[in-house]
N, C-alpha and C positions, 0 to 999 in steps of 0.2 A: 905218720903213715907214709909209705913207700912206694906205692900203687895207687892209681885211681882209675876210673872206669872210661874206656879210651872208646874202642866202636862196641855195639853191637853188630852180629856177623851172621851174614845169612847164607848160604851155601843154596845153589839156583842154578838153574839151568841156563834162563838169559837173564843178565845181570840189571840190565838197563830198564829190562820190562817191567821186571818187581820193583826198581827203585822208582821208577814212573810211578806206580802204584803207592806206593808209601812215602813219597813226594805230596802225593795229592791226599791222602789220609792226613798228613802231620800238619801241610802248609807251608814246608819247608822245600827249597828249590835244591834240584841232583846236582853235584858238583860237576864243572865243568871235564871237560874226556871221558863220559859214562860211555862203556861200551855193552855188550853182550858178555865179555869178561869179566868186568869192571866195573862196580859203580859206589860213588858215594854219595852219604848226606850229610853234611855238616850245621849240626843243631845247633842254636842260638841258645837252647835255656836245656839241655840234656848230654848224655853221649850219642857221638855221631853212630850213623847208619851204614856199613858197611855190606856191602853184595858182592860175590865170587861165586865164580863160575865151577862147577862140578861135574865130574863127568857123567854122574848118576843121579834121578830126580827121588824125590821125599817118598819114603815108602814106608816110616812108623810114626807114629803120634809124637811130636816136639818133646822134649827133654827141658828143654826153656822156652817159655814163649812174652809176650809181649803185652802188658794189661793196661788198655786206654779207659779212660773217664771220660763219660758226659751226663750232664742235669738232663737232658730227655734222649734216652736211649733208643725209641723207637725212631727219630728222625735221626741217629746218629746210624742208626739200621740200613735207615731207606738210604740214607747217600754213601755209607760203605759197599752196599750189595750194588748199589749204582756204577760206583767203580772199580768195581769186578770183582770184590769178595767174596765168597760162597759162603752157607750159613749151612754150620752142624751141630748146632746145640744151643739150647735154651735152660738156663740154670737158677734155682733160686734156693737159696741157702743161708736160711738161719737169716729173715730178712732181707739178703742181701740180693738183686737180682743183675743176671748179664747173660752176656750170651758169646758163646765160640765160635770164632768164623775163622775161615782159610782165606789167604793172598790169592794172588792167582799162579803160581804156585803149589796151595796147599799146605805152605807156612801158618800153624795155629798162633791163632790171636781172639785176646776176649775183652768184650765192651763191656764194663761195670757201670750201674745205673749209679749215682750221688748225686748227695742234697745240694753241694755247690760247686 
């Protein structure tokens, strides 16, 4: 293979705010020089987390988003919405239940409930 999976990239308004935000969701620390322009995460066990600045903020539903696992999804609820996620969607399908929240931004992401 020729390619490998290098950032995920998030396009934002201020750079540093959202990487703050998904700093503290991952448990992973912002690379050092985050700015308003600028910012990254460099993950220990995934691809890093990249943030740029744009001139224009989020105005349709994500094209790609981002899917976290936790064994109790409601506590994984209450401390996302705690660090400033907003909650639009509760989903369960074919067994499987989670729910879509936005960054604080408005970047769509969804918590999947599993067994381990």
């Amino acid at each position: 293979m020729s390619v490998k999976l290098n950032h995920i990239t998030f396009d934002c308004t201020d750079a540093a705010r959202v990487a703050d935000f998904w700093s503290s969701v991952l448990g992973e620390a912002v690379d050092p020089g985050a700015s308003p322009d600028f910012a990254t995460i460099t993950s220990r066990t995934s691809a890093s987390l990249m943030f740029v600045k744009v001139p224009k903020p989020k105005s349709v539903k994500n094209r790609v988003h981002i899917d976290l696992a936790t064994v109790d999804l409601d506590a994984e609820l209450d401390r996302l919405t705690g660090l400033g996620a907003t909650h639009i969607a509760d989903l369960d399908e074919g067994g499987t239940r989670w729910t879509t929240l936005g960054d604080p931004e408005g970047n769509e992401f969804d918590v999947v409930q599993t067994d381990s």
